[in-house]
PyMOL Python script that loads the backbone (N, CA, C, O; Angstrom):
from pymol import cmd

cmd.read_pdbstr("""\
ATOM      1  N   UNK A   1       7.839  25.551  -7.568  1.00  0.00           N
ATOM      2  CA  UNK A   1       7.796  25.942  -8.957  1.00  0.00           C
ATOM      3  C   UNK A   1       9.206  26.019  -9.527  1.00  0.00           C
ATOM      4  O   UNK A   1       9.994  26.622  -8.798  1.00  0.00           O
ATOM      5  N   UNK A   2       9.674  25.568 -10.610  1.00  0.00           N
ATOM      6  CA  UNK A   2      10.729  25.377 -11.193  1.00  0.00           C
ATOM      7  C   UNK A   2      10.843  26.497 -12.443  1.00  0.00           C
ATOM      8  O   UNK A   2       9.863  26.698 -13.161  1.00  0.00           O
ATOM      9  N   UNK A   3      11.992  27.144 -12.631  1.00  0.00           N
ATOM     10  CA  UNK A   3      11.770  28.605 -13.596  1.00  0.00           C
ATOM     11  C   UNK A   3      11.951  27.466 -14.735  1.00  0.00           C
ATOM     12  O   UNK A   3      11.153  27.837 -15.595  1.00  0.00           O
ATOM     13  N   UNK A   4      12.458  26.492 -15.123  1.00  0.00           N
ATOM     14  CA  UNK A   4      11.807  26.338 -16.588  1.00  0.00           C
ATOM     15  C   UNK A   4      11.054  25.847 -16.703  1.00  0.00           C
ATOM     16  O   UNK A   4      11.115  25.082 -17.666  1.00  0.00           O
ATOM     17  N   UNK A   5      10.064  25.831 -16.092  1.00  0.00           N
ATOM     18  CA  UNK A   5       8.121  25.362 -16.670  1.00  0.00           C
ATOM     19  C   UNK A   5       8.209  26.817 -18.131  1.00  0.00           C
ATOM     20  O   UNK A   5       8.802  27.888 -18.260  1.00  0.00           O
ATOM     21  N   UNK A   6       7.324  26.063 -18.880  1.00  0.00           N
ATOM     22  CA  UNK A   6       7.155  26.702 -20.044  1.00  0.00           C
ATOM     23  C   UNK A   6       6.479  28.164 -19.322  1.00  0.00           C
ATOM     24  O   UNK A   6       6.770  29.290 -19.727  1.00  0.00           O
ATOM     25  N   UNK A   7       5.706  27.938 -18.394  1.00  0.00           N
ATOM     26  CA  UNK A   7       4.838  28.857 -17.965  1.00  0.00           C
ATOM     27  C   UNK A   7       4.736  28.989 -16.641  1.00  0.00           C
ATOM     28  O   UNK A   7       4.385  28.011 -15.981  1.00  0.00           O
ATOM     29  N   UNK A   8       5.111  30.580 -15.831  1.00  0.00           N
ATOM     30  CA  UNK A   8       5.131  31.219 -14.783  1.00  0.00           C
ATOM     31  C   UNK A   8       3.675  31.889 -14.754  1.00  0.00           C
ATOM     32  O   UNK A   8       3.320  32.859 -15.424  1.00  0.00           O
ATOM     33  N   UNK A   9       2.810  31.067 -13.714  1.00  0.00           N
ATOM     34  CA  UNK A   9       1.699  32.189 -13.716  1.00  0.00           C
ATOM     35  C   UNK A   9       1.978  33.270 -12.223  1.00  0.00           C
ATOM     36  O   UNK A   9       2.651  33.221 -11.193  1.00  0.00           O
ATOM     37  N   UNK A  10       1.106  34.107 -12.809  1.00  0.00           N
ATOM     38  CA  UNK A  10       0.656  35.465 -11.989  1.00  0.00           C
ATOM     39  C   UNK A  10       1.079  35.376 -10.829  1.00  0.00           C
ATOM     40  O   UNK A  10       1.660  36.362 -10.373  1.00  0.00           O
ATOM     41  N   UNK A  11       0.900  33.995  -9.866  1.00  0.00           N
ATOM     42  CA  UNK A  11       1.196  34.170  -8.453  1.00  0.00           C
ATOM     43  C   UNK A  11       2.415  33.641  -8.392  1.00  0.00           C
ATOM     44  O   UNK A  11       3.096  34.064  -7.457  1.00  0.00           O
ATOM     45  N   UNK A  12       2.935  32.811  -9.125  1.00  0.00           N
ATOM     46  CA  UNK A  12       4.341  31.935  -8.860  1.00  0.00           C
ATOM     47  C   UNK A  12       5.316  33.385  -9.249  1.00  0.00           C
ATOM     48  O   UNK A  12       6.358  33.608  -8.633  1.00  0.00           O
ATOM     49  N   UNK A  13       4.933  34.082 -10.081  1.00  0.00           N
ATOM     50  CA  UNK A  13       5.488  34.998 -10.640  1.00  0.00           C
ATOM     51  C   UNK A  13       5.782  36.075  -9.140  1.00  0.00           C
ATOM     52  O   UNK A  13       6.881  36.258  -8.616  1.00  0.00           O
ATOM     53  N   UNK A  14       4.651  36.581  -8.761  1.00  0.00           N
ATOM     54  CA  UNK A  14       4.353  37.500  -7.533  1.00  0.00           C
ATOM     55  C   UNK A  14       5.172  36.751  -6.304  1.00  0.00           C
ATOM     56  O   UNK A  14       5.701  37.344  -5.364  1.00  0.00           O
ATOM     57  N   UNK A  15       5.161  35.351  -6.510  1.00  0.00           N
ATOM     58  CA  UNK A  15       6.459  35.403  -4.893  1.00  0.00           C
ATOM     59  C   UNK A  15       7.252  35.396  -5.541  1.00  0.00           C
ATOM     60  O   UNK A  15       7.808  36.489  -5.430  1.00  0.00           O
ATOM     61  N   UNK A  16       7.891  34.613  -6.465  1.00  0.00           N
ATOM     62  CA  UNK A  16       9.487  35.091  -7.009  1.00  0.00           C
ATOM     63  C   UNK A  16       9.838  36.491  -6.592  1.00  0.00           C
ATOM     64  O   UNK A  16      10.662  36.673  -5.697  1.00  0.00           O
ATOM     65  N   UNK A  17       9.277  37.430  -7.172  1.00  0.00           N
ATOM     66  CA  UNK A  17       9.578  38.870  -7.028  1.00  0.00           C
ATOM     67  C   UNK A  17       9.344  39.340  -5.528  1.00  0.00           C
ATOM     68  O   UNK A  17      10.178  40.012  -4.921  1.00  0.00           O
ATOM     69  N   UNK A  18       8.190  38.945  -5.009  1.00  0.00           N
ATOM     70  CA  UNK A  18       8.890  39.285  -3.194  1.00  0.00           C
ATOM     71  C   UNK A  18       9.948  38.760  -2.908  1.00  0.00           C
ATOM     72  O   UNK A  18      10.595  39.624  -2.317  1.00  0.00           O
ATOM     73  N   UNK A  19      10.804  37.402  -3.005  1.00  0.00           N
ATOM     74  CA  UNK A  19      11.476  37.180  -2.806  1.00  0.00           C
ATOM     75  C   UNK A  19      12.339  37.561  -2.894  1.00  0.00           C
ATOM     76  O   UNK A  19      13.225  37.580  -2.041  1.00  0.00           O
ATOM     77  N   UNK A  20      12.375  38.304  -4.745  1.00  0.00           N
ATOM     78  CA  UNK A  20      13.646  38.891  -5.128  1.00  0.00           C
ATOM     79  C   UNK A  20      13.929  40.398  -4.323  1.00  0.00           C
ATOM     80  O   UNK A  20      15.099  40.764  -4.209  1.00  0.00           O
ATOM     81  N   UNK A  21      13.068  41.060  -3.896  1.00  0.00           N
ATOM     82  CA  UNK A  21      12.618  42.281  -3.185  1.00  0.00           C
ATOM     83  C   UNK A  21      12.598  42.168  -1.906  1.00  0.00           C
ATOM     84  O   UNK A  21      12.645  43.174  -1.196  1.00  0.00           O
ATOM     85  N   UNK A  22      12.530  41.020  -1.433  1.00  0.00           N
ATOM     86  CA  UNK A  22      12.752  40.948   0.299  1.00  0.00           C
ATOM     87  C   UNK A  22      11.178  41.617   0.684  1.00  0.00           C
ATOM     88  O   UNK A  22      11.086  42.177   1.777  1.00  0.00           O
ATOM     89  N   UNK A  23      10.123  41.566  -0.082  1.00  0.00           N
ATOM     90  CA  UNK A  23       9.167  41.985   0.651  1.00  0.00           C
ATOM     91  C   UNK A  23       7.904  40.988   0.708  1.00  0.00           C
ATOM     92  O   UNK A  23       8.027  39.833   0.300  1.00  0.00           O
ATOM     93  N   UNK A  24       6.732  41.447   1.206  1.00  0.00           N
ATOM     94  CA  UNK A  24       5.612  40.224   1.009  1.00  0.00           C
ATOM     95  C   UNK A  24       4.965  40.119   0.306  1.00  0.00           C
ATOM     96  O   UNK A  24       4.805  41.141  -0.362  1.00  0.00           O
ATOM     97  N   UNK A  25       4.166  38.965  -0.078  1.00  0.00           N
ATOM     98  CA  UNK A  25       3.910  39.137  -1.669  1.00  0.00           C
ATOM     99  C   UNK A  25       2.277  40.435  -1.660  1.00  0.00           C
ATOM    100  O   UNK A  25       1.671  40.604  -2.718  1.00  0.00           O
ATOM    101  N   UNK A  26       2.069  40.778  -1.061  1.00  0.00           N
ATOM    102  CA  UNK A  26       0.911  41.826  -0.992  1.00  0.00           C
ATOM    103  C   UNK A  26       1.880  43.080  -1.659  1.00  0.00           C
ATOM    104  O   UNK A  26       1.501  43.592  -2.713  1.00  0.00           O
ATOM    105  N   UNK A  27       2.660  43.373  -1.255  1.00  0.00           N
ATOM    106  CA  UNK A  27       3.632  44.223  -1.682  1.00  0.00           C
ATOM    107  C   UNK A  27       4.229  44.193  -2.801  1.00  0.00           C
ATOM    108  O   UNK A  27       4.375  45.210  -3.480  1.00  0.00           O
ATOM    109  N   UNK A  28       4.701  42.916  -3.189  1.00  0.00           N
ATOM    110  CA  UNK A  28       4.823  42.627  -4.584  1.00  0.00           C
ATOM    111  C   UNK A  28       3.664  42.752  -5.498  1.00  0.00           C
ATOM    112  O   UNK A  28       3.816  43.135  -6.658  1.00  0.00           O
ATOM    113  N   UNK A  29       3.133  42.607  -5.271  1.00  0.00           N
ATOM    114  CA  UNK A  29       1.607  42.576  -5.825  1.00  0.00           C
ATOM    115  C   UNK A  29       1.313  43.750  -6.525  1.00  0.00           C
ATOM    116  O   UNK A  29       1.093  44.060  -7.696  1.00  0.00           O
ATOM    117  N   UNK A  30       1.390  44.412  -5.232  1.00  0.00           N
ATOM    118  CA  UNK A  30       1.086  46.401  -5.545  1.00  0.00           C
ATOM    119  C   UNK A  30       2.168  47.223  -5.895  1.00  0.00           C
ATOM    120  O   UNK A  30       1.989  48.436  -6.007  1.00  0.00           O
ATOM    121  N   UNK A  31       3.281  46.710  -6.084  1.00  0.00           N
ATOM    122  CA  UNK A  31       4.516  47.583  -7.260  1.00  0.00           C
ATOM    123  C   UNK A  31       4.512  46.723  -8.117  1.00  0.00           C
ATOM    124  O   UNK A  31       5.251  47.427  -8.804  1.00  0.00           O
ATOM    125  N   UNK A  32       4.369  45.827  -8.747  1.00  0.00           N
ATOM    126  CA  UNK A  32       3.935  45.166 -10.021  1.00  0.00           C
ATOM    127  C   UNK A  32       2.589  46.137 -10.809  1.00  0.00           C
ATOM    128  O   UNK A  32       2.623  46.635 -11.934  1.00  0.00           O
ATOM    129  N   UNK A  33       1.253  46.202  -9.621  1.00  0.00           N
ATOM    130  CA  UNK A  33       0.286  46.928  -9.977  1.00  0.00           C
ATOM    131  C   UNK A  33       0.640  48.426 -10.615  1.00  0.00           C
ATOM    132  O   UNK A  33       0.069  48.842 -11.623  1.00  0.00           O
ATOM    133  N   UNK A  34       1.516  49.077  -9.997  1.00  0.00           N
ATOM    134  CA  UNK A  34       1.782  50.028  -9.972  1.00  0.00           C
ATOM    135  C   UNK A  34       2.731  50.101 -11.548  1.00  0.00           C
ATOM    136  O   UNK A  34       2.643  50.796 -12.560  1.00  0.00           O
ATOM    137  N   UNK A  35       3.559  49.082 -11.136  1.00  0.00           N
ATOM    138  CA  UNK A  35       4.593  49.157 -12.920  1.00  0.00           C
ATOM    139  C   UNK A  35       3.546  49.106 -14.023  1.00  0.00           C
ATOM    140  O   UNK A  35       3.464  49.929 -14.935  1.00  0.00           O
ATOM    141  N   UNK A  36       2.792  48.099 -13.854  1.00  0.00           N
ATOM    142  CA  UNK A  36       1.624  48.031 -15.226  1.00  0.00           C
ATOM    143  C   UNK A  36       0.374  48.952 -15.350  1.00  0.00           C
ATOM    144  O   UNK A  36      -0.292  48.631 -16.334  1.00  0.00           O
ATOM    145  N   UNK A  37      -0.190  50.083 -14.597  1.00  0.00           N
ATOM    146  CA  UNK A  37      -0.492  51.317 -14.486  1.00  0.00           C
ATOM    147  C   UNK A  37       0.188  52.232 -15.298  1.00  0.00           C
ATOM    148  O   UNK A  37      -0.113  52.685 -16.402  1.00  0.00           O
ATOM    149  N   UNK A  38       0.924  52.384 -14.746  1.00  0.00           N
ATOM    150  CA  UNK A  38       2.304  53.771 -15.353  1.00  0.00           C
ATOM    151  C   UNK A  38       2.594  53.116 -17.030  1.00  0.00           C
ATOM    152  O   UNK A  38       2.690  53.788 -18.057  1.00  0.00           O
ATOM    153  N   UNK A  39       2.691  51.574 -16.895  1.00  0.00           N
ATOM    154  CA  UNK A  39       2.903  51.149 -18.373  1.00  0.00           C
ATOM    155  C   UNK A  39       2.087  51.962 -19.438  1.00  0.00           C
ATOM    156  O   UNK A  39       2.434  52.672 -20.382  1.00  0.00           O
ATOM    157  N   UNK A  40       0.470  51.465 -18.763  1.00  0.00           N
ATOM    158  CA  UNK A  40      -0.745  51.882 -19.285  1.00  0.00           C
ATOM    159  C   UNK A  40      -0.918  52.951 -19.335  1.00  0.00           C
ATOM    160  O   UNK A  40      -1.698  53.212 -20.251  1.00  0.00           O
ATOM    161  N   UNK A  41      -0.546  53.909 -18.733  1.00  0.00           N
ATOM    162  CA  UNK A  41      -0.904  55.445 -18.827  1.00  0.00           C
ATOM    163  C   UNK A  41       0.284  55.703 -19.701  1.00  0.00           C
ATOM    164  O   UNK A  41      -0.223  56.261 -20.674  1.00  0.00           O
ATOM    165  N   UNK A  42       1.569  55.619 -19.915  1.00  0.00           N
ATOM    166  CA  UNK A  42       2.521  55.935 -21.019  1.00  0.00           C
ATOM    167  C   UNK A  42       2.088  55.288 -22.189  1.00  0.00           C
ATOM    168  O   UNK A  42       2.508  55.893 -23.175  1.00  0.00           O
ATOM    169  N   UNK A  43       1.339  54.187 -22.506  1.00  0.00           N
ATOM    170  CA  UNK A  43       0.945  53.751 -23.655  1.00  0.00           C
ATOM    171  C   UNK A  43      -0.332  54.714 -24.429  1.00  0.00           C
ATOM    172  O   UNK A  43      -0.409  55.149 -25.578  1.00  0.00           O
ATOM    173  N   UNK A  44      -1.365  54.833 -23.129  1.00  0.00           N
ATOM    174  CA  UNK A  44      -2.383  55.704 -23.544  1.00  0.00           C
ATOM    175  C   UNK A  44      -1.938  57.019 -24.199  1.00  0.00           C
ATOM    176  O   UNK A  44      -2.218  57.333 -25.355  1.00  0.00           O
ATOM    177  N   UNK A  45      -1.271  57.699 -23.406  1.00  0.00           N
ATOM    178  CA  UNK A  45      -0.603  59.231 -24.049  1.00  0.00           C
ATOM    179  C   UNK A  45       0.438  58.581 -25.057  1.00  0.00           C
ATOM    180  O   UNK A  45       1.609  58.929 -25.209  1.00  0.00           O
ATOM    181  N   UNK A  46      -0.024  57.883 -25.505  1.00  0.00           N
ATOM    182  CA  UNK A  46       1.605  57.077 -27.066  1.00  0.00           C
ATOM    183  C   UNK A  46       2.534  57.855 -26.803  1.00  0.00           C
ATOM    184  O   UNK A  46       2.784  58.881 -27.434  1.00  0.00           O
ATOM    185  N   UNK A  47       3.280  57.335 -25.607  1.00  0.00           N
ATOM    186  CA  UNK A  47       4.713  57.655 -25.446  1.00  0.00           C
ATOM    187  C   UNK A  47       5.110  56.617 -24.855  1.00  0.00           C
ATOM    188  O   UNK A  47       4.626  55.930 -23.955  1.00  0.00           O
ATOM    189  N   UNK A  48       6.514  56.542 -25.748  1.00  0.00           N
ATOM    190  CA  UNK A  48       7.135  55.180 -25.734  1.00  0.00           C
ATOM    191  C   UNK A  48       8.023  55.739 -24.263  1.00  0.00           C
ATOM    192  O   UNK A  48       8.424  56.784 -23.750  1.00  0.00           O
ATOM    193  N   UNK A  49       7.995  53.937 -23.966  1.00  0.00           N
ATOM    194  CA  UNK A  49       9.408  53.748 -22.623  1.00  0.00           C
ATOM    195  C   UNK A  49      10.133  52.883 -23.266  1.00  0.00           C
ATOM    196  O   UNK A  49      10.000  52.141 -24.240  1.00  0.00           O
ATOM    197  N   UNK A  50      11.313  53.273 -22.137  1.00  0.00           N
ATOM    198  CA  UNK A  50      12.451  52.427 -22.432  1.00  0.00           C
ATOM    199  C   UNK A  50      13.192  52.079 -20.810  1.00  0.00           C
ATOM    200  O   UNK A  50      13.604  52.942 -20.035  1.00  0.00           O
ATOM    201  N   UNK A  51      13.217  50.448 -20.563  1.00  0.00           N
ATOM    202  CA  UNK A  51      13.312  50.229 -19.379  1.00  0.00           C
ATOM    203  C   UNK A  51      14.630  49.641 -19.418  1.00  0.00           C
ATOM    204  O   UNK A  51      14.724  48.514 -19.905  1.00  0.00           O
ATOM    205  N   UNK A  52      15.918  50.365 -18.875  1.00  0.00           N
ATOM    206  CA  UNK A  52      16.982  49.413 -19.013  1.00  0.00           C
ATOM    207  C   UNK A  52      17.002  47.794 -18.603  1.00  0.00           C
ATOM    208  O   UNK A  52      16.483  47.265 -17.620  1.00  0.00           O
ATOM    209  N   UNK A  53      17.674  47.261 -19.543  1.00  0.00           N
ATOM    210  CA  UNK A  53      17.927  45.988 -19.376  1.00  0.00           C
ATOM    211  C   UNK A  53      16.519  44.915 -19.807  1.00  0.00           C
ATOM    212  O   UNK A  53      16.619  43.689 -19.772  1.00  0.00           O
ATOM    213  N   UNK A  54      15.503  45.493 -20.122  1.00  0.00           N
ATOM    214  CA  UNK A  54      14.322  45.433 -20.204  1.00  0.00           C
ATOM    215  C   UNK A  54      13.980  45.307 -21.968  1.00  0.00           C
ATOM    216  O   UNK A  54      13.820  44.334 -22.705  1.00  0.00           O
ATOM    217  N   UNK A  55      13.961  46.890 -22.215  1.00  0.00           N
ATOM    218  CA  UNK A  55      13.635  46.743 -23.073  1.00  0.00           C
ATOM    219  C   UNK A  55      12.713  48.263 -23.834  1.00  0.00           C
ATOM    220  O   UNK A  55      12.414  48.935 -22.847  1.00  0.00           O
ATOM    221  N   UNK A  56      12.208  48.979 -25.070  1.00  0.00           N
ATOM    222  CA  UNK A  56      11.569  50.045 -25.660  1.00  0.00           C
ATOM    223  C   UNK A  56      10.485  49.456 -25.381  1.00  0.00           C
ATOM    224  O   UNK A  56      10.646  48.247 -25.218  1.00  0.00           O
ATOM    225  N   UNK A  57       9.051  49.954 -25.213  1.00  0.00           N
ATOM    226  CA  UNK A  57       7.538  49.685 -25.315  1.00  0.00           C
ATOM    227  C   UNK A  57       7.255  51.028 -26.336  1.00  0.00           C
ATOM    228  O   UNK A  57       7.413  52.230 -26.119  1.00  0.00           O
ATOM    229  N   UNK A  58       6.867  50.445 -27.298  1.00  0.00           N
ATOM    230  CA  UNK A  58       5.817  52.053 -28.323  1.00  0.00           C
ATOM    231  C   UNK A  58       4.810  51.601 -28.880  1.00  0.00           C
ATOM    232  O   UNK A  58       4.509  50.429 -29.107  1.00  0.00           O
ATOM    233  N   UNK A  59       4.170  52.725 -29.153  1.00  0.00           N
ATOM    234  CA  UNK A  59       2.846  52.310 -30.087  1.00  0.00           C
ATOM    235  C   UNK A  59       3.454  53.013 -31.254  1.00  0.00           C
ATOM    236  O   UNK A  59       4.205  53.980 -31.130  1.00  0.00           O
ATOM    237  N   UNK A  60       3.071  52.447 -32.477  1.00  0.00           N
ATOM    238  CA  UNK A  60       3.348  52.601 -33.975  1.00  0.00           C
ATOM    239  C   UNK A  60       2.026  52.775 -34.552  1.00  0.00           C
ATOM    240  O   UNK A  60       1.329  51.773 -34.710  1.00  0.00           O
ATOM    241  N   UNK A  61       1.523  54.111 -34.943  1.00  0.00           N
ATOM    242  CA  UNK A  61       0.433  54.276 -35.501  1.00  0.00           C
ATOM    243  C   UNK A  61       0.419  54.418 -36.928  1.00  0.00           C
ATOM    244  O   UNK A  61       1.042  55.340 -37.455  1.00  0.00           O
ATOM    245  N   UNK A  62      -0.358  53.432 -37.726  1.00  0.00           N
ATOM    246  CA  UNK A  62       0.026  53.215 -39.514  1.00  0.00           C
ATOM    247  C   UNK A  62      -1.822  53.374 -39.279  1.00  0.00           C
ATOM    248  O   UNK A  62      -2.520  53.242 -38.273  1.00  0.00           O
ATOM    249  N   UNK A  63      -2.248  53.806 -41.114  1.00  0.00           N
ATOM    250  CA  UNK A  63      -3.090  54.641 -41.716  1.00  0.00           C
ATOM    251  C   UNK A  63      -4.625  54.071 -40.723  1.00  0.00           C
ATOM    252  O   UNK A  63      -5.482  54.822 -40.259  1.00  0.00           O
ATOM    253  N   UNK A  64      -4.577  52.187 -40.592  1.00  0.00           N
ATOM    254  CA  UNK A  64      -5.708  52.308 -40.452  1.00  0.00           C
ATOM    255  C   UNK A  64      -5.682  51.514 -38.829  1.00  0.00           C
ATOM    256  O   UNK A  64      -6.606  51.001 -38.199  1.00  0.00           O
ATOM    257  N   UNK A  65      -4.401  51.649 -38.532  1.00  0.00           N
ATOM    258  CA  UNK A  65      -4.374  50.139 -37.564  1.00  0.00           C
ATOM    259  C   UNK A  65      -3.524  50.887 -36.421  1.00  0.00           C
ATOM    260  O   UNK A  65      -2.964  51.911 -36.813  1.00  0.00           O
ATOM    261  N   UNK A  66      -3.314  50.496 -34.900  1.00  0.00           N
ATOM    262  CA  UNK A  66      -2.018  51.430 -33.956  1.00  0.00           C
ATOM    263  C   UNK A  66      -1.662  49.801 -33.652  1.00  0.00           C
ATOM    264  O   UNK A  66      -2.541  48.950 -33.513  1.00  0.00           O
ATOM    265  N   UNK A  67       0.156  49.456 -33.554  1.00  0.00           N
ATOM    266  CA  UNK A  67       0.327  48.725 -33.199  1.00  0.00           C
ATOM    267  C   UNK A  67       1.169  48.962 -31.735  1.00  0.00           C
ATOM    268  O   UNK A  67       1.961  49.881 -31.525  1.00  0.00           O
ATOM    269  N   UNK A  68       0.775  47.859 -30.757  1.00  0.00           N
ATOM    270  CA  UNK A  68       2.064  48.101 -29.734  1.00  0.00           C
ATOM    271  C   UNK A  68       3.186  47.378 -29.592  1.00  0.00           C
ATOM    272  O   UNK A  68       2.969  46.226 -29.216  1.00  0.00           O
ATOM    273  N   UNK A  69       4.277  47.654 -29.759  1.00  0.00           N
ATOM    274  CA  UNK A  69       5.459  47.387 -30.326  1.00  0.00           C
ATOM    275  C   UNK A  69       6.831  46.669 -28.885  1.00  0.00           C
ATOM    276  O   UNK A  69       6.722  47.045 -27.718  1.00  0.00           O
ATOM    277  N   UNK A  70       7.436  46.136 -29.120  1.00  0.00           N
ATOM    278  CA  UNK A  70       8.393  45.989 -27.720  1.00  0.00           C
ATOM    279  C   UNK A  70       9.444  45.926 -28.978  1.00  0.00           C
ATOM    280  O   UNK A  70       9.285  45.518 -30.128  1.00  0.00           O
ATOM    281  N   UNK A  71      10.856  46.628 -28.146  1.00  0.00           N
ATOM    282  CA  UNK A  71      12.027  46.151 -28.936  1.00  0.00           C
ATOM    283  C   UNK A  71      13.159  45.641 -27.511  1.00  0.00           C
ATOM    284  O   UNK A  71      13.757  46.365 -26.715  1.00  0.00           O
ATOM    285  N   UNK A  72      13.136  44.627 -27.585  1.00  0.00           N
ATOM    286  CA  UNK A  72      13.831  43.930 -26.483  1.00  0.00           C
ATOM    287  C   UNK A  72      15.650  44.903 -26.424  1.00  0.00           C
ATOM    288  O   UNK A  72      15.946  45.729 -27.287  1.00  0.00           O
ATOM    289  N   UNK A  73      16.555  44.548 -25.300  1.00  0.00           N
ATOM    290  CA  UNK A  73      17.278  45.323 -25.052  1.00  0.00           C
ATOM    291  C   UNK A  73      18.373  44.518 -25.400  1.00  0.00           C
ATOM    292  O   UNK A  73      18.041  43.499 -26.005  1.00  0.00           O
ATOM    293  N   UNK A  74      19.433  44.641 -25.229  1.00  0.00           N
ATOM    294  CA  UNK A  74      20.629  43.993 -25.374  1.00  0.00           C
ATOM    295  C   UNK A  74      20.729  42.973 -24.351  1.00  0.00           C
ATOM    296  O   UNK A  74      21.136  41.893 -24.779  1.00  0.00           O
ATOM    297  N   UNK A  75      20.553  43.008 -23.523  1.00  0.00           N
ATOM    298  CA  UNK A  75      20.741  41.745 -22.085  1.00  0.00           C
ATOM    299  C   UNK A  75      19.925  41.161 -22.336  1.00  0.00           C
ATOM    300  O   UNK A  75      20.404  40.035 -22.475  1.00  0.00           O
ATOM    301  N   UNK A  76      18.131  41.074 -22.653  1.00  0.00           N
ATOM    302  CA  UNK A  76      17.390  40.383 -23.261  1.00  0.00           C
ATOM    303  C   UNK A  76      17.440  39.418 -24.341  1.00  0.00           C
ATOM    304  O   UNK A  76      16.938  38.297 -24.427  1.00  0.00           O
ATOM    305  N   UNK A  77      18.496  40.414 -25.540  1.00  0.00           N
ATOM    306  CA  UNK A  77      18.758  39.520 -26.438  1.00  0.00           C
ATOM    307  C   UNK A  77      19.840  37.995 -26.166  1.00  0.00           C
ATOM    308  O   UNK A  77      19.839  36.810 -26.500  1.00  0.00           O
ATOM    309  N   UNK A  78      20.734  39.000 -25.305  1.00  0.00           N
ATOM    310  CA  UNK A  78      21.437  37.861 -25.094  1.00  0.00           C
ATOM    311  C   UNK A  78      20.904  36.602 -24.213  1.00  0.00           C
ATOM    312  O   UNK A  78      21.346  35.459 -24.328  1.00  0.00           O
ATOM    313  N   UNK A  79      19.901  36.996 -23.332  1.00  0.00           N
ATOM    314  CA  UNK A  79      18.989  36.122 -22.711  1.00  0.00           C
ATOM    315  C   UNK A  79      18.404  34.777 -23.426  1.00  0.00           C
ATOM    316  O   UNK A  79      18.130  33.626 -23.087  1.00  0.00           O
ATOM    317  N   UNK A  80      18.379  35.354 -24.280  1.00  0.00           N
ATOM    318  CA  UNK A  80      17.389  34.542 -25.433  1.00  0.00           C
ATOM    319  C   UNK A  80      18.095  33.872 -26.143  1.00  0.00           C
ATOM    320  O   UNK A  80      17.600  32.939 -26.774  1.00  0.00           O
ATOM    321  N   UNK A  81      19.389  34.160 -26.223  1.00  0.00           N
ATOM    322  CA  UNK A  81      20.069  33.560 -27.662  1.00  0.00           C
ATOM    323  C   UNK A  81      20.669  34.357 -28.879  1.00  0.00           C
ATOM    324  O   UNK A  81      21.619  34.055 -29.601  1.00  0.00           O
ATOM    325  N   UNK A  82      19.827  35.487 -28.905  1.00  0.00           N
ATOM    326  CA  UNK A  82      19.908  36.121 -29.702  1.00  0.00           C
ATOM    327  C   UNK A  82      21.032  36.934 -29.989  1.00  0.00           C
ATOM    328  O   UNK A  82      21.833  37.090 -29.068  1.00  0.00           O
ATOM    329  N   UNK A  83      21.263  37.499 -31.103  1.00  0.00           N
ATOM    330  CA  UNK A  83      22.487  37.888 -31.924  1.00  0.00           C
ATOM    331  C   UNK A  83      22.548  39.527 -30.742  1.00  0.00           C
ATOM    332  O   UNK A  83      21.517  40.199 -30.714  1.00  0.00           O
ATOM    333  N   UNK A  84      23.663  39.957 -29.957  1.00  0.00           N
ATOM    334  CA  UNK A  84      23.671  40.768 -29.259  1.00  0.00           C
ATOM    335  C   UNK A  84      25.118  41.798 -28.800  1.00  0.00           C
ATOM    336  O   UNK A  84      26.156  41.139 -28.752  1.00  0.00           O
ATOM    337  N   UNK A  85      25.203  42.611 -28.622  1.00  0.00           N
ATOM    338  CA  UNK A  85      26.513  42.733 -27.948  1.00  0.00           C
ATOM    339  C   UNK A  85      26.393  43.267 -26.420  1.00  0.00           C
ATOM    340  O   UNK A  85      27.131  44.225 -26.189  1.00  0.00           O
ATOM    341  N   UNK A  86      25.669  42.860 -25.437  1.00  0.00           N
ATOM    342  CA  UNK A  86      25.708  42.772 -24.147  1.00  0.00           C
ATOM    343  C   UNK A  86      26.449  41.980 -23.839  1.00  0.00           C
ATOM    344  O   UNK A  86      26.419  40.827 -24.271  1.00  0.00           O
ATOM    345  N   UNK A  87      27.443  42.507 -22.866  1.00  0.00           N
ATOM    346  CA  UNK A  87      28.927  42.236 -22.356  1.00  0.00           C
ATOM    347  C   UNK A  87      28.637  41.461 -20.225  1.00  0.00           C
ATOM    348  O   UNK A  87      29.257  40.624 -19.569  1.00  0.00           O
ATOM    349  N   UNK A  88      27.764  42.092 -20.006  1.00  0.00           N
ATOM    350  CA  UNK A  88      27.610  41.675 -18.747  1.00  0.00           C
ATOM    351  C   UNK A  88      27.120  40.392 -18.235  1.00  0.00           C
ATOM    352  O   UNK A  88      26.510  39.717 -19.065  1.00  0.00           O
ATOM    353  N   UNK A  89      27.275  39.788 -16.790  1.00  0.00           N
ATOM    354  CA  UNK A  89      26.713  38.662 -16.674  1.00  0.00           C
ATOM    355  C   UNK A  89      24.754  38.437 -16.881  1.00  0.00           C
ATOM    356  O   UNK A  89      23.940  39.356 -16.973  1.00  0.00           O
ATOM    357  N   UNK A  90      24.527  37.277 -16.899  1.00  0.00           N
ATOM    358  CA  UNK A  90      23.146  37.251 -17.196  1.00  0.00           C
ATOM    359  C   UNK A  90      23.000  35.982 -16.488  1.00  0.00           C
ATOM    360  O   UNK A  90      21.898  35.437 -16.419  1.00  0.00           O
TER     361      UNK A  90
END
""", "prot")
cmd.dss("prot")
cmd.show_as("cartoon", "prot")
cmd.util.cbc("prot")
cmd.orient("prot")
């Protein structure tokens, strides 16, 4: 799998990250599981995170609608292109 395919699925995704972790992908699997849990339970109680290097997650609740919101981070932006002042390598 080559990282610029437009698209990383689920499992190409899950060994990258054992790899990057030195562990097996069963393991990767289940702290991934575990990050998007904790996501979900901080979203449910609408309390925002903020994951360095990552990025804010909130919910924005307006009169008739709740939106869930990401505000990307500075290393992100610069990831992307985007207008930033993250100073570190990427």
């Amino acid at each position: 799998m080559r990282l610029s395919d437009k698209t990383t699925k689920h499992k190409d995704f899950i060994r990258l990250y054992s790899d990057k972790m030195g562990c097996s992908e069963k393991n990767a699997e289940k702290y991934l599981e575990g990050f998007i849990d904790t996501l979900y339970d901080c979203m449910k109680a609408k309390s925002s995170i903020t994951i360095q290097h990552l990025g804010k997650f909130y919910v924005s609740e307006r009169k008739e609608s709740t939106a869930f919101k990401f505000n990307p981070s500075q290393k992100m932006k610069a990831i992307l292109g985007w207008s930033s002042n993250y100073k570190g390598n990427i």
